[in-house]
C-alpha positions, 0 to 999 in steps of 0.5 A, spaced: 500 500 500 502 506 497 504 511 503 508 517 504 516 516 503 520 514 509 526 514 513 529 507 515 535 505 518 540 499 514 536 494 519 529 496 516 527 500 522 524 506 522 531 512 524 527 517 527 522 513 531 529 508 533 531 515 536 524 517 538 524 510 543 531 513 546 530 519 547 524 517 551 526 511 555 532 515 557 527 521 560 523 516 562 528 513 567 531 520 569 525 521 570 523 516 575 529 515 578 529 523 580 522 522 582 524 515 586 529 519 589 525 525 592 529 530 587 523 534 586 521 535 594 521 543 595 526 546 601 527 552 604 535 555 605 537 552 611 539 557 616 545 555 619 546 558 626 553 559 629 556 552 634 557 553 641 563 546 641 563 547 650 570 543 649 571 536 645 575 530 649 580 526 644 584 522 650 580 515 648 586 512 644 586 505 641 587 501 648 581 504 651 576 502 646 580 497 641 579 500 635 585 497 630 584 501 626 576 499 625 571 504 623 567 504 629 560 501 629 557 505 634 549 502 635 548 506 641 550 512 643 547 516 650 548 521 656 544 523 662 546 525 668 554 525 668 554 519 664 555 517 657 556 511 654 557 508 648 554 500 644 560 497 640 558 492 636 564 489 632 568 487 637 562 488 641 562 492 647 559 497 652 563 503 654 561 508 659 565 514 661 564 519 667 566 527 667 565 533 671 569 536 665 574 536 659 579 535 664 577 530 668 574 524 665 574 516 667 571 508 666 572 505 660 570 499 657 565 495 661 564 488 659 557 484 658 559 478 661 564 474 664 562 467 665 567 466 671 563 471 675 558 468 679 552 471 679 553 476 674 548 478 669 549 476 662 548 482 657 548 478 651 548 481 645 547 489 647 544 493 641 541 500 644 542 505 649 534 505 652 536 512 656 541 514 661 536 516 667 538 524 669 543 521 676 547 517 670 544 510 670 544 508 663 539 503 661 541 498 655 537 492 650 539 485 650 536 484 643 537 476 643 533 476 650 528 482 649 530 485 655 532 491 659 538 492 664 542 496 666 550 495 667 554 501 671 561 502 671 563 498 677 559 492 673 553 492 677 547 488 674 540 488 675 534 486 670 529 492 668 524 490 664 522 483 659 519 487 653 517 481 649 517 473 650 522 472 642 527 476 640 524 480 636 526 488 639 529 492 635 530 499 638 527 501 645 526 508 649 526 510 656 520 515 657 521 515 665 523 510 670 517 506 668 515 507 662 520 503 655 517 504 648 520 499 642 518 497 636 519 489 633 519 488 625 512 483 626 508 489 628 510 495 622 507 503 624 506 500 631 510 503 637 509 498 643 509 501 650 511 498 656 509 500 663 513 495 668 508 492 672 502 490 667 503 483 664 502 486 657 505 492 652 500 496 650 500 497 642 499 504 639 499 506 631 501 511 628 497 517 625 500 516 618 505 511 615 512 515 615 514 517 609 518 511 604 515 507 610 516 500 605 518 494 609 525 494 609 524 501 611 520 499 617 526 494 619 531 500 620 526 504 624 529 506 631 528 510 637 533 517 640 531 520 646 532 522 652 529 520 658 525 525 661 524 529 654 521 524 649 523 520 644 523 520 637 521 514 632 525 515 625 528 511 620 534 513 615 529 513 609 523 516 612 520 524 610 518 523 617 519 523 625 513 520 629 514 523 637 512 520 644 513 524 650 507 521 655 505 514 653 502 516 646 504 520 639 505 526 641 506 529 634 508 527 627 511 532 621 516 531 615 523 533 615 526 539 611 533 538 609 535 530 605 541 529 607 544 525 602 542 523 595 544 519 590 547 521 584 542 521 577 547 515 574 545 511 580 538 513 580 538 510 573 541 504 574 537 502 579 531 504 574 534 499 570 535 494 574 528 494 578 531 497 585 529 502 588 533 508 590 531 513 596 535 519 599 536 519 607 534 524 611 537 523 617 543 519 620 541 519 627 536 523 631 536 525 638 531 529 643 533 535 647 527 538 652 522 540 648 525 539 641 528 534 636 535 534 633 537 531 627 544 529 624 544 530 617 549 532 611 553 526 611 554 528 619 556 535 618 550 539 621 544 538 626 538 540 624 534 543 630 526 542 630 520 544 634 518 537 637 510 539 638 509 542 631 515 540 627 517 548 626 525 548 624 528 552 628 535 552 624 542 548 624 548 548 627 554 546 623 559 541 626 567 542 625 568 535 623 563 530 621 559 526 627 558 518 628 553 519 633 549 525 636 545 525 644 541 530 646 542 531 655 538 537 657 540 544 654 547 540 650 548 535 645 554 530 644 556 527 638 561 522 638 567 521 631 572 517 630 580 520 628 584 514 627 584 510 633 581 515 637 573 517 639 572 523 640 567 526 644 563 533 644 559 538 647 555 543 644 550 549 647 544 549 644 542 555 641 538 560 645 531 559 640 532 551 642 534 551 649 527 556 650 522 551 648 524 547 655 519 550 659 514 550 654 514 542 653 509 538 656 513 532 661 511 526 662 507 523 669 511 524 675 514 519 678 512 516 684 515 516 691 517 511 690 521 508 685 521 502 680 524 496 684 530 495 679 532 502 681 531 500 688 535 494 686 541 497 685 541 503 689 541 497 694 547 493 691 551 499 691 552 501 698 
């Protein structure tokens, strides 16, 4: 059948509609992988506010924490009181350090289990910092047993909470003394909440799904916080955070800032190979009275928020690159690593953050009397 003449490549296939599907599957793949990656999410100019460093320690050398030139797997980081303490997890470990200030700092490693010690409790498999209560008893998770105990620099142990029968706890947080929220990967977009004393958790739903909260997502969600400010859910992935203050979901608001995101070759790639690609929004995030901090740009900022209404309220740039960040009343602490050493920060909150303390709602008070595992240790410590 007679027809308008065209150009044919040597093959025989049509030169301009060959270019045509080229042009439009590369677009298309752009495309998606862009849009895959949160590319198009609009962000405002962050507002960098000056960091106030109050000192920074560097005397933990390569014999204190066993580095070997290793990178450190710091998978739990915590403050409170004069306490800080750091989870280990390869080679495993539990360090704790005590300090009045820069120039005085003491502990160390603290082993979590040594079978020749009769009567000691056994910390398996530490996974989590749970909380640091405000007088320095910190609180850790032993994932293969989904349990709570505590273990002070002299060795002292004592059993705080049974979370859950099976070992599927992934991420805890103290409220209070009494009050520990967890999340397990069989129960996604659910926060459970112990209260030591009753037999059961008690499950609360989040309003809405996180951001990117796709399975593997949910499997990576995990508790900051500080005990007697609050805690926040997040996952590095998630847009979101989900907060929790007394028991129940205080709020949950987006981030503004993507921390990191890949490059369009990558997005790209993964179009073509099936594989979803997503940025990360945070690479920790803490809780400070009143607020949230966020660790974002590959470590080198703390995004500051408003925990009630998510406002941000600005960031502070850090000199070098942090593991790890804790909030600990009006001050954060970031965790680094240099060669063989740890090194541990103190930063001042900027004023705008350290004035939403007395605006935060707090957390039922505490009874005279405190929880048995407290009066447990107190006892063992005389």
């Amino acid at each position: 059948m007679a027809g308008w003449p065209r150009s044919t490549a040597p093959g025989g296939r049509p030169r301009r509609a060959s270019v045509a599907v080229v042009v439009v599957a590369v677009a298309l793949a752009v495309g998606v992988a862009v849009w895959q990656a949160g590319a198009f999410r609009q962000q405002g100019t962050r507002r960098l506010t000056r960091s106030s460093r109050e000192w920074e320690v560097p005397e933990w050398q390569v014999e204190r924490f066993l580095a070997h030139g290793q990178p450190l797997q710091a998978v739990g980081f915590g403050s409170g009181g004069s306490i800080t303490t750091v989870v280990q997890q390869a080679p495993r470990a539990i360090y704790q350090f005590e300090y009045s200030n820069p120039q005085v700092v003491t502990g160390g490693l603290t082993r979590w289990w040594n079978p020749a010690a009769p009567g000691v409790l056994p910390l398996e498999t530490p996974t989590d910092v749970v909380g640091v209560t405000p007088d320095g008893v910190p609180l850790y998770l032993d994932s293969s047993t989904a349990t709570v105990k505590t273990s002070t620099i002299s060795g002292q142990r004592v059993l705080v909470a049974v979370l859950d029968t099976l070992p599927v706890v992934q991420s805890a947080c103290a409220l209070d003394t009494r009050t520990i929220a967890f999340v397990e990967a069989i129960h996604p977009d659910t926060v459970l909440i112990r209260r030591i004393g009753q037999p059961v958790p008690r499950a609360v739903p989040l309003m809405a799904t996180p951001g990117d909260s796709l399975p593997p997502s949910w499997a990576a969600a995990r508790f900051g916080g500080s005990m007697g400010a609050g805690c926040a859910l997040w996952a590095p992935h998630w847009r979101s955070v989900a907060t929790f203050v007394d028991s129940t979901v205080r709020s949950e608001w987006p981030l503004h800032w993507t921390s990191t995101t890949a490059g369009w070759p990558q997005r790209l790639l993964a179009w073509l190979t099936h594989r979803t690609v997503r940025p990360v929004f945070a690479e920790d995030v803490t809780v400070f009275p009143g607020g949230v901090a966020v660790l974002s740009d590959a470590g080198t900022a703390i995004d500051l928020y408003a925990m009630d209404s998510g406002e941000y309220l600005g960031s502070m740039p850090l000199p070098r690159p942090a593991l790890r960040i804790a909030g600990a009343g009006p001050r954060i602490f970031t965790l680094r690593q240099a060669r063989d050493s740890i090194l541990f920060a103190s930063y001042v909150l900027p004023q705008r953050a350290r004035a939403l303390a007395p605006q935060a709602g707090r957390p039922p008070a505490e009874t005279a009397s405190p929880p048995k595992w407290l009066r447990v240790l107190r006892m063992q410590s005389r």
